[in-house]
DRENNUFI-645164 format. One record per residue: residue number from 1; residue in one letter; x, y, z of N, C-alpha, C in turn. Coordinates in pm, 1 decimal. Layout:
# DRENNUFI-645164
  num  residu      n_xx      n_yy      n_zz     ca_xx     ca_yy     ca_zz      c_xx      c_yy      c_zz
  NUM       a         X         Y         Z         X         Y         Z         X         Y         Z
...
END
This chain:
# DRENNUFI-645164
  num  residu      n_xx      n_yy      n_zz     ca_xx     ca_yy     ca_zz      c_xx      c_yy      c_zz
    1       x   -4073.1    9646.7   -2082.2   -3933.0    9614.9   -2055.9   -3918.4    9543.0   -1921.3
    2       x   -3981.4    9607.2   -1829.4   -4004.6    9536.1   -1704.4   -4050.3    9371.0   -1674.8
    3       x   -4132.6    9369.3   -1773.9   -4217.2    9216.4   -1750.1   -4136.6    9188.9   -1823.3
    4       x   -4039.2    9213.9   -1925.6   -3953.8    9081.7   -1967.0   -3791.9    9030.8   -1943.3
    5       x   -3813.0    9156.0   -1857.2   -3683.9    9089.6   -1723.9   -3724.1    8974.9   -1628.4
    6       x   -3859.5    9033.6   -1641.4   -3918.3    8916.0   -1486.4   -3924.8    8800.3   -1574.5
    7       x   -3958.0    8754.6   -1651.6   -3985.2    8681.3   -1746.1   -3876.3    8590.9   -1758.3
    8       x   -3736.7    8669.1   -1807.7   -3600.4    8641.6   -1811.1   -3579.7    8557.0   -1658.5
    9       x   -3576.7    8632.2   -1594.8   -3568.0    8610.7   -1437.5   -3594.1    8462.7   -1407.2
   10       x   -3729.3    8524.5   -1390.3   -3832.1    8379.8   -1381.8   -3803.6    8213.0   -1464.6
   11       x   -3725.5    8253.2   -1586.5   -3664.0    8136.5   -1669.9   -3542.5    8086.7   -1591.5
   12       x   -3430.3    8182.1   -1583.3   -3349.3    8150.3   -1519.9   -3368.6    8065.3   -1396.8
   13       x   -3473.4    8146.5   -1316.2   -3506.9    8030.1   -1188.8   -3505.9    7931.8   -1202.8
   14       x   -3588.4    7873.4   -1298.3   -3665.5    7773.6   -1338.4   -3615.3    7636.8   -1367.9
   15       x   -3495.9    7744.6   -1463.4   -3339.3    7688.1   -1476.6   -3262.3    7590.2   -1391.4
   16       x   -3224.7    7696.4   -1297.2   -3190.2    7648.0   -1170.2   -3206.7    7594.5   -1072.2
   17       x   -3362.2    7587.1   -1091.5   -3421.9    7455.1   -1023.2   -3414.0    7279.9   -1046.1
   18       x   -3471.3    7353.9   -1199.4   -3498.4    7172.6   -1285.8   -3334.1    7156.1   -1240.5
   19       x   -3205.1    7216.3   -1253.2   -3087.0    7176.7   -1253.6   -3037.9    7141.0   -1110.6
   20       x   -3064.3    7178.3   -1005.8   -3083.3    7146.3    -911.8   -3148.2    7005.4    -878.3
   21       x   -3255.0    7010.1    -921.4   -3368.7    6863.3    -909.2   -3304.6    6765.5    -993.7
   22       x   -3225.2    6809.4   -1116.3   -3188.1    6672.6   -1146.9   -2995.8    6640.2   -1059.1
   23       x   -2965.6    6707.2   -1038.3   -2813.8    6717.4    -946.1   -2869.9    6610.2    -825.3
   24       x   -2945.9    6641.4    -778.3   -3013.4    6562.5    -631.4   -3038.5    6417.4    -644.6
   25       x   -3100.5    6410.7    -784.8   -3179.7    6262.5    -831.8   -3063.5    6204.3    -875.0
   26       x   -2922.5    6231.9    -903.4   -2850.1    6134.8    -970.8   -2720.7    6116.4    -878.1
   27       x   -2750.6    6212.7    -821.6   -2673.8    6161.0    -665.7   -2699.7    6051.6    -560.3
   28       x   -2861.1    6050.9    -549.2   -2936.2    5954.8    -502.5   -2919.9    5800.2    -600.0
   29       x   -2896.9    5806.8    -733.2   -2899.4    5685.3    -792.3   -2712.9    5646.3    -827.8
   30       x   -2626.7    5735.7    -798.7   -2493.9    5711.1    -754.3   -2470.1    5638.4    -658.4
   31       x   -2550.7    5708.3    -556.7   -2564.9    5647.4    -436.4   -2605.0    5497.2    -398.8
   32       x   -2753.7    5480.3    -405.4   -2786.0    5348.7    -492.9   -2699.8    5252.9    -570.3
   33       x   -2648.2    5311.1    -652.9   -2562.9    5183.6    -753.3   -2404.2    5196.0    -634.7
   34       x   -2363.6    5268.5    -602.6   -2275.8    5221.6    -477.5   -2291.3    5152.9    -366.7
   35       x   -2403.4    5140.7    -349.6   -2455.6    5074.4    -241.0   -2460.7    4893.7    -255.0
   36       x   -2523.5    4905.7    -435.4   -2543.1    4706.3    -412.0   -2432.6    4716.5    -455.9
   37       x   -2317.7    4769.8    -537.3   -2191.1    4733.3    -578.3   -2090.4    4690.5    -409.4
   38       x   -2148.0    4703.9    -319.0   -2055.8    4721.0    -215.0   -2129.4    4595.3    -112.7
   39       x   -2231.6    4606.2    -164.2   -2332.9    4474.7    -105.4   -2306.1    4330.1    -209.4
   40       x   -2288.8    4367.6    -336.1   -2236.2    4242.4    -419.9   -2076.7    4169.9    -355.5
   41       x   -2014.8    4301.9    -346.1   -1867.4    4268.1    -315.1   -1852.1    4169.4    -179.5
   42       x   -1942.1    4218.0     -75.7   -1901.4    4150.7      24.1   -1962.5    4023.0      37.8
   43       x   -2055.6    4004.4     -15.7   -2150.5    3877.7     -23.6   -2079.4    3758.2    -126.7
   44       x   -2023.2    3820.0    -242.4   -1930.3    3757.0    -308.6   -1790.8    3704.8    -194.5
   45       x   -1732.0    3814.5    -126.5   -1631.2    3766.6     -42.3   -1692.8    3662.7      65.4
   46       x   -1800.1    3686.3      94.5   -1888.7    3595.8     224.3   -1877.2    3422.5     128.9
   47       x   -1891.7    3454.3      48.2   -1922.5    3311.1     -28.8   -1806.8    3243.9     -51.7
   48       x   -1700.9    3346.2     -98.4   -1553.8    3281.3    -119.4   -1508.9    3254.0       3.9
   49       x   -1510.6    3288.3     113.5   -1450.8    3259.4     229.0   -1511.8    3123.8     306.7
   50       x   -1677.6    3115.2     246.6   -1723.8    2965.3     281.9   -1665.8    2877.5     194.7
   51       x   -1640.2    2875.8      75.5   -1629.5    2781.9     -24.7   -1508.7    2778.1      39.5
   52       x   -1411.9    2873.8      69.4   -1248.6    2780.2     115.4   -1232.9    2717.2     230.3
   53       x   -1352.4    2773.8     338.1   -1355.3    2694.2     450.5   -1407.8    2577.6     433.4
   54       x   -1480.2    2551.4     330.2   -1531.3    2393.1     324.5   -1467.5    2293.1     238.1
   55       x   -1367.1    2357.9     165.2   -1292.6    2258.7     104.5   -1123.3    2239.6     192.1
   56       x   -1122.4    2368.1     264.1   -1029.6    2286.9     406.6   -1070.2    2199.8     480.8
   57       x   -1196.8    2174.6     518.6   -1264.4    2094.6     590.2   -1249.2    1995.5     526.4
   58       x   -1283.1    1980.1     408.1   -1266.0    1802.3     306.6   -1166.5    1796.1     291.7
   59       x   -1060.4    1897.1     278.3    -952.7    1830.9     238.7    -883.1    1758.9     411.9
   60       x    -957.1    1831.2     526.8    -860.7    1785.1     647.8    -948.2    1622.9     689.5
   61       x   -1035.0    1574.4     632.4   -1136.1    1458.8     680.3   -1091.1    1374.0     576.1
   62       x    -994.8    1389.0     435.1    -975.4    1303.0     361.8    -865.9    1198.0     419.6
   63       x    -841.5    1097.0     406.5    -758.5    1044.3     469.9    -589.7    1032.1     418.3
   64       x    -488.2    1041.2     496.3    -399.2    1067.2     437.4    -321.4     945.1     305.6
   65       x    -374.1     829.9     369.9    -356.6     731.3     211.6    -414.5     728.1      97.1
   66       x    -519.9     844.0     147.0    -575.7     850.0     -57.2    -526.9    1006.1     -96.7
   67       x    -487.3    1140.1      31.7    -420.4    1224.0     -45.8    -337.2    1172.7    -103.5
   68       x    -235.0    1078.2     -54.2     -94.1    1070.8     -98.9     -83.8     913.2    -156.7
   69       x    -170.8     849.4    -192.2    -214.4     744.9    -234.4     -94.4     710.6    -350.3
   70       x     -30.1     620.4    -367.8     111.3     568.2    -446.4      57.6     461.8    -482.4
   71       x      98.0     400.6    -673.2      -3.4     283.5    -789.2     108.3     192.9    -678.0
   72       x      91.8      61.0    -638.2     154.4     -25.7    -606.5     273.4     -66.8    -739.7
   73       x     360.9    -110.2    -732.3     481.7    -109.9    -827.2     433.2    -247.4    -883.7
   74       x     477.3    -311.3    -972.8     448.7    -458.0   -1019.2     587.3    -556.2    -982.3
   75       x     573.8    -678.0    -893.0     697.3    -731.0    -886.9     735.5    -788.7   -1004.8
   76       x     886.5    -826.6    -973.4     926.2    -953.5   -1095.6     989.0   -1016.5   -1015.3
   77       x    1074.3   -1123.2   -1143.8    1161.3   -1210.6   -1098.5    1288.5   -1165.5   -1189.2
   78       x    1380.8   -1244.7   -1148.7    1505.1   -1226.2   -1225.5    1489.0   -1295.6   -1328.6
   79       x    1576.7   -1249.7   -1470.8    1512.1   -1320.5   -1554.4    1645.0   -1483.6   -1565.2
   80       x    1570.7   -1591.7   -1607.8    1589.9   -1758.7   -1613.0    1625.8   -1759.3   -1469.0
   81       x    1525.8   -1682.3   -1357.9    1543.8   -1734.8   -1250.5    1537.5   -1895.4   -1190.6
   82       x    1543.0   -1921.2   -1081.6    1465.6   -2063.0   -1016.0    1366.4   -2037.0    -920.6
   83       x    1273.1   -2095.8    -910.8    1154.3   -2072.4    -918.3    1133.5   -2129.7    -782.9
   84       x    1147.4   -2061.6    -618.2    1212.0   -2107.6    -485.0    1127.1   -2038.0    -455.3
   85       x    1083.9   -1909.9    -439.1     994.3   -1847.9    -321.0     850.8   -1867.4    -427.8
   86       x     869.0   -1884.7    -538.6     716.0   -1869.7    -589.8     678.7   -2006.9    -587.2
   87       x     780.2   -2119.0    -583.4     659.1   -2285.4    -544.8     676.8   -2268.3    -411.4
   88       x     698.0   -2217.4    -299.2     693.4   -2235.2    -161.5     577.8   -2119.7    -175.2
   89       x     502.8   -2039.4    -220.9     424.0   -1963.0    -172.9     292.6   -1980.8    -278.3
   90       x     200.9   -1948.5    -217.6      53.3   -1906.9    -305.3      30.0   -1819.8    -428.7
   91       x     -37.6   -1851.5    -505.9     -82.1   -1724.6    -606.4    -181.0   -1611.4    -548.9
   92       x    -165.5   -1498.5    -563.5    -263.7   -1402.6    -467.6    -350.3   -1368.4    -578.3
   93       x    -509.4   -1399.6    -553.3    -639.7   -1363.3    -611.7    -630.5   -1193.9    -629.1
   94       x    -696.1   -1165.5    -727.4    -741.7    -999.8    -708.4    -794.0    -951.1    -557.9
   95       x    -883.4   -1022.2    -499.3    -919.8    -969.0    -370.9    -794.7    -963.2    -261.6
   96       x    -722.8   -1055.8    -244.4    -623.3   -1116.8    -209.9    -527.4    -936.6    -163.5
   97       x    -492.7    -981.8    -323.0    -376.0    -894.2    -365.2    -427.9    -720.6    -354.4
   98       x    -555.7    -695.4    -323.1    -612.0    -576.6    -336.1    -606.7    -552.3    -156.6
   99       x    -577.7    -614.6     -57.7    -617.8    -640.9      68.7    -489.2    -615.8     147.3
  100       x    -395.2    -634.6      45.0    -261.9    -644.4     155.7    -176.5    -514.3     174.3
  101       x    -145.6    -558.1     287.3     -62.7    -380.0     301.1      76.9    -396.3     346.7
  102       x     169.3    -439.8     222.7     308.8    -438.5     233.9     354.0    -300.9     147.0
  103       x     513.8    -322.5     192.8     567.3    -217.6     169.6     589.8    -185.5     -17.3
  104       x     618.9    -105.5    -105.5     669.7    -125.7    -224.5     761.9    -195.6    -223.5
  105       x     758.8    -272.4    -363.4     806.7    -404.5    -347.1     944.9    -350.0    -405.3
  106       x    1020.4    -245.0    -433.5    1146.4    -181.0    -466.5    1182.1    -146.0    -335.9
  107       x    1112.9    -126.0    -245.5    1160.3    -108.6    -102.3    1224.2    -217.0     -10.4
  108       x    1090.5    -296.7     -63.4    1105.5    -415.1      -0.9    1247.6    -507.1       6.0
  109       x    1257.7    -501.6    -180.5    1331.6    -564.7    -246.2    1486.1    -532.1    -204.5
  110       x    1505.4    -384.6    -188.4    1653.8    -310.0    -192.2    1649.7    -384.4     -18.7
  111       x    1609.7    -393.4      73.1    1607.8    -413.6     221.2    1656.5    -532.5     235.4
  112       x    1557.3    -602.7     222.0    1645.5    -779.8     169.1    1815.8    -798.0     101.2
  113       x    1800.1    -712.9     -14.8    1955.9    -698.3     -54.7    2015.3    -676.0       6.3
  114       x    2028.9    -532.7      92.1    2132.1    -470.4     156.5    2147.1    -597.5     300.2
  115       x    2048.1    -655.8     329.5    2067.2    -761.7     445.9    2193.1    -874.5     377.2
  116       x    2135.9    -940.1     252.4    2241.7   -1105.8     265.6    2368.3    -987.4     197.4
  117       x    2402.7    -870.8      87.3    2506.1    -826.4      95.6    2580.4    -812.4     199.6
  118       x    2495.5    -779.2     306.4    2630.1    -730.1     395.3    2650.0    -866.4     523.3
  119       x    2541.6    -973.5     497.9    2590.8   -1071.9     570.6    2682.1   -1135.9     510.1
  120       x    2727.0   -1141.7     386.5    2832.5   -1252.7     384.3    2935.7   -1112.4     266.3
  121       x    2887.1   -1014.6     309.3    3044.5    -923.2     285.5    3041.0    -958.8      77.0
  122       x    2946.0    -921.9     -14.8    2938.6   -1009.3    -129.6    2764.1    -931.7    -222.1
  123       x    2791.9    -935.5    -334.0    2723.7    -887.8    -413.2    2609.6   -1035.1    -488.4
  124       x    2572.2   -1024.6    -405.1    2438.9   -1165.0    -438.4    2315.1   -1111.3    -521.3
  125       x    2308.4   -1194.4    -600.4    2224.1   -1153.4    -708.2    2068.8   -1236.6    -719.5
  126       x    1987.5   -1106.8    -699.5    1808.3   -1118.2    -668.1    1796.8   -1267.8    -753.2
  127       x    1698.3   -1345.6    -695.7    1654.6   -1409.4    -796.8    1497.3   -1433.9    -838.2
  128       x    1444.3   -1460.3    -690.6    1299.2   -1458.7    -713.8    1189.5   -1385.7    -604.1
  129       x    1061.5   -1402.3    -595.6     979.2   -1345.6    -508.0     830.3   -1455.7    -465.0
  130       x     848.8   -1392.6    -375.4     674.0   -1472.7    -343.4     616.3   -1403.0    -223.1
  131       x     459.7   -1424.8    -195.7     423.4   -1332.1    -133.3     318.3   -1426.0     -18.7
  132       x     344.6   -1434.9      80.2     234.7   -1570.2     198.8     168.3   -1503.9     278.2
  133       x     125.2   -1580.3     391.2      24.5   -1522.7     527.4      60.4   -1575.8     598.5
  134       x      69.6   -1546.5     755.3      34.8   -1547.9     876.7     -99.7   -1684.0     838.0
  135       x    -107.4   -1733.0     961.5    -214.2   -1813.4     981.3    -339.8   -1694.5    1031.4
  136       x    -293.2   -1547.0    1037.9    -355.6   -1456.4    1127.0    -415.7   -1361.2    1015.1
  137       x    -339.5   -1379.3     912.4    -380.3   -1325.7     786.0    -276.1   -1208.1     769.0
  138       x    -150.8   -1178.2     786.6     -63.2   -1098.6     795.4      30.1   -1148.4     703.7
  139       x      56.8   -1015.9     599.0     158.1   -1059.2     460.8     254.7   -1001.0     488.1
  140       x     350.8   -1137.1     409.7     506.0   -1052.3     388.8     559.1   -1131.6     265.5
  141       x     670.1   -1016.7     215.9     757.6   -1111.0     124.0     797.1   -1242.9     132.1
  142       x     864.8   -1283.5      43.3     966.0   -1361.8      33.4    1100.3   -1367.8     -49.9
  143       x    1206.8   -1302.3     -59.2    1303.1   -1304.1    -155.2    1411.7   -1402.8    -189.8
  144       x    1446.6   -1435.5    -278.8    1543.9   -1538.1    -272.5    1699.9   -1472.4    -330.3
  145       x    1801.1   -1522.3    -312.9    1905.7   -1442.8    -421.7    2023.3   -1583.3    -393.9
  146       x    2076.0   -1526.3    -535.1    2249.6   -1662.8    -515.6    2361.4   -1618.2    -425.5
  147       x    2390.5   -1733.4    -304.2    2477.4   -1697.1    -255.4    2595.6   -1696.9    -321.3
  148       x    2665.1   -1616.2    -342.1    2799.5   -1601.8    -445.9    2890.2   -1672.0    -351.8
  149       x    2882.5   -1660.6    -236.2    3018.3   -1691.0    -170.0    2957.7   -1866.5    -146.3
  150       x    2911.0   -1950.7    -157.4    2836.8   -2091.8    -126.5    2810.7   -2059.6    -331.8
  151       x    2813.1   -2168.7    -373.4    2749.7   -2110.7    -560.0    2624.7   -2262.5    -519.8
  152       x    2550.2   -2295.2    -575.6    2453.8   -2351.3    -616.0    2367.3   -2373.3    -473.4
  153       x    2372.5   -2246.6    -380.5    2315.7   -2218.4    -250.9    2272.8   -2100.1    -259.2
  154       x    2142.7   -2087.7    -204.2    2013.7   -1953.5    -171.4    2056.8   -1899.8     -60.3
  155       x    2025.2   -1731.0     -39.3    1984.4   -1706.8      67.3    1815.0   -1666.0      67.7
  156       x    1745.1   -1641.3     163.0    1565.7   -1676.1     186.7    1554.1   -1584.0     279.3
  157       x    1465.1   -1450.1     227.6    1499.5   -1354.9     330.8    1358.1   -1329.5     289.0
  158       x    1265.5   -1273.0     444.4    1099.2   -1250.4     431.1    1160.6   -1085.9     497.5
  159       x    1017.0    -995.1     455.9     996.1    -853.5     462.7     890.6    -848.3     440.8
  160       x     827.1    -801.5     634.9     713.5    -758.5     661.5     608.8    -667.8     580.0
  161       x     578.3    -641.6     679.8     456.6    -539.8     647.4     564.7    -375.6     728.5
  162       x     637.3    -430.9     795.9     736.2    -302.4     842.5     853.8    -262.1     789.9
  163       x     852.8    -317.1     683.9     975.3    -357.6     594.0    1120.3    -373.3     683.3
  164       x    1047.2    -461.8     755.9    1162.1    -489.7     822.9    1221.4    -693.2     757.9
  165       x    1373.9    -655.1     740.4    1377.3    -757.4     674.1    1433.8    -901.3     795.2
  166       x    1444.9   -1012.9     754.2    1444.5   -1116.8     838.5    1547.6   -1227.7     741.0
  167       x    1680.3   -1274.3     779.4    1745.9   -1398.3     694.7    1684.8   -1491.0     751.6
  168       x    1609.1   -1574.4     671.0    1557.0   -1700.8     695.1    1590.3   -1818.0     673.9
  169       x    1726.6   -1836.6     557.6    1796.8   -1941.9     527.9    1951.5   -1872.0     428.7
  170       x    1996.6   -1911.8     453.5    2135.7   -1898.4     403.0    2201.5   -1996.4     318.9
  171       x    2113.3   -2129.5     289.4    2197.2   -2204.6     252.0    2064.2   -2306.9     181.0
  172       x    1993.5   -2240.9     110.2    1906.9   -2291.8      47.1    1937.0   -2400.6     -69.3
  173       x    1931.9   -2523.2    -104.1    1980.8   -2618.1    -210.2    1818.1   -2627.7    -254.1
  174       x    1829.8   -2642.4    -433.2    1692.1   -2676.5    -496.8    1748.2   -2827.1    -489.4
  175       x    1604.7   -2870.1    -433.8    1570.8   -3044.7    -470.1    1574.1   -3046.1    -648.6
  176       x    1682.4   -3157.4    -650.3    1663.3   -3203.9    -820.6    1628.4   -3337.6    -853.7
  177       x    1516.5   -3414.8    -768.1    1530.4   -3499.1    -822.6    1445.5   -3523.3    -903.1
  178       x    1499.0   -3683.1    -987.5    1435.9   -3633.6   -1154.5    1301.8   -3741.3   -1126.4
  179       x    1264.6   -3823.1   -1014.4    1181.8   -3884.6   -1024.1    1087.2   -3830.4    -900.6
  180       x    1103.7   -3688.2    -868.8    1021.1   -3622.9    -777.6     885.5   -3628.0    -732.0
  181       x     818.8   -3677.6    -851.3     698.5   -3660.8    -903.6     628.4   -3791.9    -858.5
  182       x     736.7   -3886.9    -831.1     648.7   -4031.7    -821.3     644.5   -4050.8    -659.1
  183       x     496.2   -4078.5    -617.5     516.8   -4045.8    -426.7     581.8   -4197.0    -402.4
  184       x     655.2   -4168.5    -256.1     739.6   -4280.4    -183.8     691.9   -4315.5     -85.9
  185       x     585.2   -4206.7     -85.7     510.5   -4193.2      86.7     363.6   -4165.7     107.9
  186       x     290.1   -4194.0     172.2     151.9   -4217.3     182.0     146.6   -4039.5     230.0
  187       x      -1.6   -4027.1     200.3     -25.2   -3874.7     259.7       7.2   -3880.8     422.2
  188       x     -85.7   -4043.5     499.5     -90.1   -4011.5     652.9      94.8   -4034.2     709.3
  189       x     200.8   -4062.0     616.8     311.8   -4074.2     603.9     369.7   -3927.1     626.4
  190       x     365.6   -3851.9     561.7     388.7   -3695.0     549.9     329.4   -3613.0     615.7
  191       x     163.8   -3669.9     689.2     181.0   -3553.3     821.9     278.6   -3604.2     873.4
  192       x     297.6   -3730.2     956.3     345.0   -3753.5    1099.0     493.6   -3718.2    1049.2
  193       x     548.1   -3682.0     939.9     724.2   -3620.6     962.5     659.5   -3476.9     924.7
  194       x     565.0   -3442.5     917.5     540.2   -3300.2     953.4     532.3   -3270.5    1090.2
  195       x     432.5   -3314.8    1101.5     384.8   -3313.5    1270.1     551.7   -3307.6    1372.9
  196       x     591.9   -3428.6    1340.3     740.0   -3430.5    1411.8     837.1   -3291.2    1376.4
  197       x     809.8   -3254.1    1259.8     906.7   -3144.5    1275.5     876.2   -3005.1    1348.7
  198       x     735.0   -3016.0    1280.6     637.9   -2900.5    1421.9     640.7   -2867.6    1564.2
  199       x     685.9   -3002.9    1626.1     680.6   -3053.4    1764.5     814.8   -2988.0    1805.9
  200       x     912.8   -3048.0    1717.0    1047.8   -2966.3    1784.5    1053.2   -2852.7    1745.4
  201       x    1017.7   -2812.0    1641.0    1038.7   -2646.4    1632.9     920.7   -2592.4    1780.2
  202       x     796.7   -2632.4    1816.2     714.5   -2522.4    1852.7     661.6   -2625.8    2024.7
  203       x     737.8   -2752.2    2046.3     662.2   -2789.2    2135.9     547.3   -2889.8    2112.7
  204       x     523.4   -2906.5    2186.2     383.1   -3022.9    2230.9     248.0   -2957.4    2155.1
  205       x     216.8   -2834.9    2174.1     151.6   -2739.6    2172.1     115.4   -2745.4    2032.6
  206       x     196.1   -2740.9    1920.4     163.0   -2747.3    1785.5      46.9   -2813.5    1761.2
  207       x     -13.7   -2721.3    1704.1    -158.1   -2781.1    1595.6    -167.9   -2765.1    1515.2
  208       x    -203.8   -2821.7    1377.8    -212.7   -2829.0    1222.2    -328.4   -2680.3    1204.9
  209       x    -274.2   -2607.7    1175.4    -385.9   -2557.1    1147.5    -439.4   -2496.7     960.9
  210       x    -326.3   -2536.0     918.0    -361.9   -2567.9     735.5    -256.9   -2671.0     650.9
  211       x    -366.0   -2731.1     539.8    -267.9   -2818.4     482.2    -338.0   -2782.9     348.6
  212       x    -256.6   -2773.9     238.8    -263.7   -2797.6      81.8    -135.1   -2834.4     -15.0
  213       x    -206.0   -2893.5     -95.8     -74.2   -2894.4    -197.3      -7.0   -2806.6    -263.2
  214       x      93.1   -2856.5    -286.6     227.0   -2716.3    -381.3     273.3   -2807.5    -471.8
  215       x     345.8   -2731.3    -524.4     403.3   -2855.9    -669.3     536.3   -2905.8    -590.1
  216       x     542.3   -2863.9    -481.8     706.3   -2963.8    -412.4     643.4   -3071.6    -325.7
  217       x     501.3   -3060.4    -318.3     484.0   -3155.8    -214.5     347.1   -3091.0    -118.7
  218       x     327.8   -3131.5       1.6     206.3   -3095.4      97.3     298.4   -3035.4     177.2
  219       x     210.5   -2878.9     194.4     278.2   -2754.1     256.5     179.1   -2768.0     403.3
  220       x     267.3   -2767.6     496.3     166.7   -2732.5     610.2     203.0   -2655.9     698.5
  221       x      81.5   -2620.9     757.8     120.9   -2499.5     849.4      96.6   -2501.3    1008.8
  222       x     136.4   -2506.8    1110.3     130.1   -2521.0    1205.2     168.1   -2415.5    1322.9
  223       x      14.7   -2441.7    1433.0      43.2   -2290.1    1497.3      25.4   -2311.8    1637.5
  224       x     115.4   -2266.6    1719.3     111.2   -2260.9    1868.6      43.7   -2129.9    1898.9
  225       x     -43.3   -2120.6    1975.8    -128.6   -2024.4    2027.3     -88.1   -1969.8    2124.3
  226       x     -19.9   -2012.4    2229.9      30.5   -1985.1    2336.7     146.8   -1878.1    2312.1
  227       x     216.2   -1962.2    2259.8     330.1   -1869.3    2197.5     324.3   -1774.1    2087.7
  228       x     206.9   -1791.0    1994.8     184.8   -1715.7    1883.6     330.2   -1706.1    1754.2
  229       x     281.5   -1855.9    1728.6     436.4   -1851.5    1659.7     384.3   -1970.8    1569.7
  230       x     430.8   -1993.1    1497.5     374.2   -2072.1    1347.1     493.0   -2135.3    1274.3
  231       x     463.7   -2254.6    1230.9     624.1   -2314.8    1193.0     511.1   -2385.5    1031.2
  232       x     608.8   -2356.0     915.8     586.1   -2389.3     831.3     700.8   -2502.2     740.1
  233       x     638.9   -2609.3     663.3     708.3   -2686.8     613.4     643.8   -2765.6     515.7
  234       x     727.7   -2785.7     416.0     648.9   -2881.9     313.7     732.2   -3031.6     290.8
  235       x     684.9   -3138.2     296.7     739.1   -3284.3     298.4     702.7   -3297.4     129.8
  236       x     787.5   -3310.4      50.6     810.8   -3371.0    -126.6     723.1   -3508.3     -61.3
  237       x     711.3   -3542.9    -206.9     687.8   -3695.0    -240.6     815.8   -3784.0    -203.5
  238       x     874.8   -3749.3    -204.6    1007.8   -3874.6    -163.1    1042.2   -3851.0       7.3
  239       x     980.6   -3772.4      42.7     987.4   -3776.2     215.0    1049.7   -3641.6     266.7
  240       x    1087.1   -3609.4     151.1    1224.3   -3475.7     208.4    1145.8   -3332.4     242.3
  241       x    1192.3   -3296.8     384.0    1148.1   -3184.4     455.5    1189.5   -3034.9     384.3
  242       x    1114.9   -2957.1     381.3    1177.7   -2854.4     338.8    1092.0   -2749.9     433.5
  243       x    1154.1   -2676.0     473.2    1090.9   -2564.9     607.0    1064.6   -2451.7     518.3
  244       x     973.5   -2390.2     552.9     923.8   -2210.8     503.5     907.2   -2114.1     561.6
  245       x     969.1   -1984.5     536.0     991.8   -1881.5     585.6     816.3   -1848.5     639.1
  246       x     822.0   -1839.0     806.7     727.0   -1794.8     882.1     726.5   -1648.6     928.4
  247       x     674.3   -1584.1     966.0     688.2   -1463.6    1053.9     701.4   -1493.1    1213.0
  248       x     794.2   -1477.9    1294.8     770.9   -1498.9    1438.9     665.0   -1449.8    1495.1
END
């Protein structure tokens, strides 16, 4: 009876050991799996906190004209316009036209308006556009619209690169004549009443510094250095001067 109490006994211990030994071991592997769960977490946060610091960084080195980067608008004309700032100005190439940094041309456009509206007190209606250079390589508009209060008379208004707008003529008449086409005048004829008109607009100082043809005639351009000031004009085939909106 004795030895199988001890026996009993002795089981029970035995019991209470193995139960013991395994209580210890799964505390230790609790432990353990809390440990990389808490080592994943922060290493995960270590990583998220680089990844946002480095895309603040790109986003603060990007430059602010391609965050906020705007499609350029497409100009027009009015429709059965007359066709005044686009034969006084150039066609712009893809490179050209990819290069320039004017304002939107709805910006542009409303600026010019609100100018000949409120110079002659009158609701003048857009008619055309064109787009030139600086001899320096600096673009600006060109707008044309009907003076309502003058009728078969332009106003000629240029808008920078600051959209700042400029009246350049008020009293624009289209040349009609019907035999335009046939010259009256030699080319070395049409510098020298270029040249002469250069001289009084800009001085002694004037120098040719571009000439090509336009369909009104030979456009030239002329530039005082001193003064930094540029006088533009095109002489028709029949002799007749016609001046073009410059930038001062």
């Amino acid at each position: 009876m004795k030895n199988l109490l001890l026996s009993i006994l002795a089981f029970l211990l035995t019991c209470c050991f193995i139960f013991l030994l395994v209580l210890v071991t799964n505390q230790q592997v609790l432990a353990k799996v809390h440990e990389t769960i808490s080592s994943y977490s922060d290493t995960n946060n270590v990583a998220q906190s680089k990844a946002g610091e480095e895309k603040a960084d790109f986003d603060s080195n990007v430059p602010d004209d391609t965050k906020h980067e705007v499609p350029k608008e497409k100009p027009y004309n009015a429709k059965n316009h007359e066709p005044i700032a686009k034969l006084a100005t150039h066609d712009l190439n893809d490179k050209e036209a990819g290069e320039i940094n004017l304002p939107q041309f709805s910006e542009a456009l409303n600026k010019a308006q609100k100018m000949v509206d409120s110079d002659n007190h009158s609701e003048n209606e857009y008619n055309d556009y064109g787009i030139d250079s600086t001899c320096e390589g600096t673009y600006y508009y060109i707008f044309t619209f009907k003076n309502k209060q003058h009728p078969e008379t332009y106003y000629r208004v240029t808008v920078d690169q600051n959209n700042k707008a400029r009246i350049f003529d008020d009293a624009y008449k289209v040349q009609n004549h019907q035999d335009q086409d046939k010259p009256r005048i030699s080319p070395h004829e049409s510098e020298v009443i270029a040249q002469k008109y250069a001289k009084d607009a800009l001085g002694n100082n004037a120098t040719l510094k571009q000439v090509h043809a336009s369909k009104q005639g030979m456009f030239y351009t002329f530039y005082d250095a001193t003064a930094k000031k540029e006088y533009k004009v095109i002489v028709n085939k029949l002799g007749d001067v016609i001046r073009q909106p410059a930038l001062k």
